[in-house]
N, C-alpha and C positions, 0 to 999 in steps of 0.2 A: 594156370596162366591167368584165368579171368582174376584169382583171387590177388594176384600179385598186382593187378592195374590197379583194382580200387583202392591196394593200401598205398599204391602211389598217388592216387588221383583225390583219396580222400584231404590228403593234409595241403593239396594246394587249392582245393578248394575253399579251405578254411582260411590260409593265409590271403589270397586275392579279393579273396569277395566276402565272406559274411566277417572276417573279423579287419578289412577297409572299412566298409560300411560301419562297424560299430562304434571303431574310432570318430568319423565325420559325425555321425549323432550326437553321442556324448559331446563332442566340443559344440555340436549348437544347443545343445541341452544345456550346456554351462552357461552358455549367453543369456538364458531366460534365469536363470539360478535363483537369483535374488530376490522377493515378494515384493511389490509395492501397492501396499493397501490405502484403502478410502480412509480418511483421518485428519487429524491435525500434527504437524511436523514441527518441532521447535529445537531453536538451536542446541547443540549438543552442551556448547560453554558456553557461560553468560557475556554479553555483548550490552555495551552502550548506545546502541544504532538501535534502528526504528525497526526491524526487522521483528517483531513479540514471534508470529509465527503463520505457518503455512495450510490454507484449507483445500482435502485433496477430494474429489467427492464425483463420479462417474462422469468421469474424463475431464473434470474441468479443475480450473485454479481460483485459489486468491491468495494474492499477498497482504495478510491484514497485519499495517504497522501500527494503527491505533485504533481504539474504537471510534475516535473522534476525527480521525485523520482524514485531510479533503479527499483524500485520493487510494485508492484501495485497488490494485494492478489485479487485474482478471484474466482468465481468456481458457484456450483447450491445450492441453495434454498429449504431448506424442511419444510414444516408447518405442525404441529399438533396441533388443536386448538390453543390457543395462544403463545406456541412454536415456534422458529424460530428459524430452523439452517444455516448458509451458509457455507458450506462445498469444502472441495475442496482442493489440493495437491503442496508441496512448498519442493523441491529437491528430490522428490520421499516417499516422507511422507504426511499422512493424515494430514489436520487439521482441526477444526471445533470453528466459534465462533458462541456461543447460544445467543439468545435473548428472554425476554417475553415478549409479547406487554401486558400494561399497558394501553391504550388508542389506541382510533385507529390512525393509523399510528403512532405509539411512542414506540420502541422500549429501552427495558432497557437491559445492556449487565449483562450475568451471566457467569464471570470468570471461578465456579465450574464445570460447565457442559461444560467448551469448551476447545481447545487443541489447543493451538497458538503457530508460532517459536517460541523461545526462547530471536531471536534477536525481536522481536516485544513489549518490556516492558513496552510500553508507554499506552496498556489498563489496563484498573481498574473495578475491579467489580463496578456494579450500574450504571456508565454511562450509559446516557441515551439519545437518536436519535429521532428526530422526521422528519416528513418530511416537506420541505420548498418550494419544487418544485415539482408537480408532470408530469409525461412521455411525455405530450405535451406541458408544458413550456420551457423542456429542447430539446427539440428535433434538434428546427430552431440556439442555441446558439450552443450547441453540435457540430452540424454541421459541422461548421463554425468552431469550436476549432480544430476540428479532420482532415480537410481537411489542415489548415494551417499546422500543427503538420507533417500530410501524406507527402507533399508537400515539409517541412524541412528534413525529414528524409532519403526523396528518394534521395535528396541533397547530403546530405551527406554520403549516400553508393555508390552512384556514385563517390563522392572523395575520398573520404575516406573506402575503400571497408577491408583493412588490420585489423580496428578497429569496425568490425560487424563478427558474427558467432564465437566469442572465446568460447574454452570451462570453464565454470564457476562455475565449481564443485568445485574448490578449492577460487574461488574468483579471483579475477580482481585486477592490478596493476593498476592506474594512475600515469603514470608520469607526474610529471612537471619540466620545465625550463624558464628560464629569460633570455632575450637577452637584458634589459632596463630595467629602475626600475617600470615600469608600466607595463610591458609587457612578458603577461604570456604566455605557450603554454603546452598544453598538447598531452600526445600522451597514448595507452591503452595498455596492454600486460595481459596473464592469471598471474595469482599468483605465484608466486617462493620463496618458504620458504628459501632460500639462496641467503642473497643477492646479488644483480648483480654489479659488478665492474664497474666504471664509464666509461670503454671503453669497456665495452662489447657490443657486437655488435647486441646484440638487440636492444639496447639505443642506438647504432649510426645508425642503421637502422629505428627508429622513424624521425630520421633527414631527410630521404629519402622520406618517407611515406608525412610529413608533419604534424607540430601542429598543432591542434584545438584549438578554444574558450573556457572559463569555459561555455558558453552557450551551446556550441556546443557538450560539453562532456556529456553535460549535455542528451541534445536528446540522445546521443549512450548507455549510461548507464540507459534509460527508454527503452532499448530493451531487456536486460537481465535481466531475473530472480533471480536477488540477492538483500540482506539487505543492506542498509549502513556499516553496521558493517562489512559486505563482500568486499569492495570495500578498498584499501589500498592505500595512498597517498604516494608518491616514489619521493621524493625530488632530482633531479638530475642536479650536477654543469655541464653543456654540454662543452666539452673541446673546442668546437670551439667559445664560446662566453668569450670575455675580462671583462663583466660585472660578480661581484661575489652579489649575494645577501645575504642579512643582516644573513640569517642561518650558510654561510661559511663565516662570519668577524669574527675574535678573538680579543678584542680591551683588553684584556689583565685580566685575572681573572673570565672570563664568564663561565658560565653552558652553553655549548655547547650544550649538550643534551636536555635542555631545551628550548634554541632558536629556536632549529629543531623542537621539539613541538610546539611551540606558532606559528610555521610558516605553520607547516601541519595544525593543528586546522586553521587557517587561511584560507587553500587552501578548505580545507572542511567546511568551510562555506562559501563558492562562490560555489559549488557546492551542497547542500544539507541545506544550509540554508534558 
């Protein structure tokens, strides 16, 4: 009798409980599936947007679109099975881009569930990341990029000390001027919704300060927390240079306003191109 219970008792044993249970596991086991290693992530197809690629590194983010670019989005990393947020605050606002990994280490971006500035247009839903390098290949190159970088910048707040610590809540002025026809100089100021008169004496006080390189503006504006789109190009004829460049020549029927355009776009692709 006893031997006939257990061969009934055994098989519903198995079906209620230890093989319920196995099935619940395995599907959380699946949620975790996918590896997402410390590294650098680059798009899978090539893209004409500023996105070059993604640095993943014990819990945290960065989105580095250029090495020179003003603005380079940071912040922490939150995983929920194959959910991934990188979270993190851009002029005193949340923002969050989501990703689901599809494979391990292969990040696909979802537009819907994530909350980007506004100046950032250049993500698409679907794109998708994978990794190329991971934490110990980049480490000894990093290095070496970060030190050169450190070493330029200390540079240039030691000369340059007038154009570090502006406040940039409203955006950043670039000026530039020409003394030659190859020969550009820039100098920075905060933003001023009014324009500034050509002898105002903050533009002749950049004369004192001294101009920088487009390289060199370039290092100062990867110190501040602004978009491209924040950064304003301020075309300025300097009263003490005899050279006039091709924006202020009227050779007689021209769209002035236009030249000043084709000439900014100009100046802002030597610096963020």
């Amino acid at each position: 009798m006893k031997n006939k219970f257990w061969v009934l008792l055994v098989p519903l044993l198995l079906l209620f409980g230890c093989g319920g249970h196995s099935e619940v596991t395995e599907s959380q086991n699946a949620a975790e599936s996918y590896s997402f290693r410390d590294g650098r992530y680059t798009l899978t197809e090539p893209s004409a947007n500023l996105i070059p690629y993604l640095l993943v590194r014990e819990g945290r983010y960065t989105v580095v679109k250029d090495i020179a670019v003003s603005y380079q989005p940071g912040g922490t990393i939150q995983r929920a099975g194959n959910m991934i947020k990188f979270e993190g605050k851009y002029l005193n606002e949340d923002y969050r881009y989501a990703f689901t990994l599809i494979a391990n280490d292969e990040l696909r971006f979802e537009l819907d569930q994530s909350k980007i500035p506004q100046s950032q247009s250049e993500w698409r839903d679907g794109m998708v990341f994978s990794i190329t390098e991971d934490s110990s290949d980049m480490d000894d190159a990093e290095a070496g990029d970060q030190t050169d970088m450190s070493q330029a910048r200390t540079e240039l707040m030691e000369r340059f000390p007038e154009y570090f610590g502006l406040d940039p809540v409203n955006g950043l002025d670039v000026i530039v001027w020409q003394m030659a026809p190859s020969s550009y100089s820039f100098g920075l100021l905060e933003h001023s919704e009014t324009p500034r008169d050509c002898i105002d004496k903050d533009l002749f006080n950049l004369t004192k300060v001294g101009g920088v390189s487009a390289e060199q503006m370039k290092e100062i504006l990867a110190t501040y927390a602004v978009s491209e789109d924040e950064v304003y190009i301020i075309p300025w004829q300097n009263p003490i240079s005899s050279y006039l460049p091709e924006f202020c020549i009227n050779r007689g029927g021209e769209d002035m306003d236009a030249k000043t355009e084709a000439y900014i776009a100009d100046i802002r692709e030597m610096l963020f191109g």
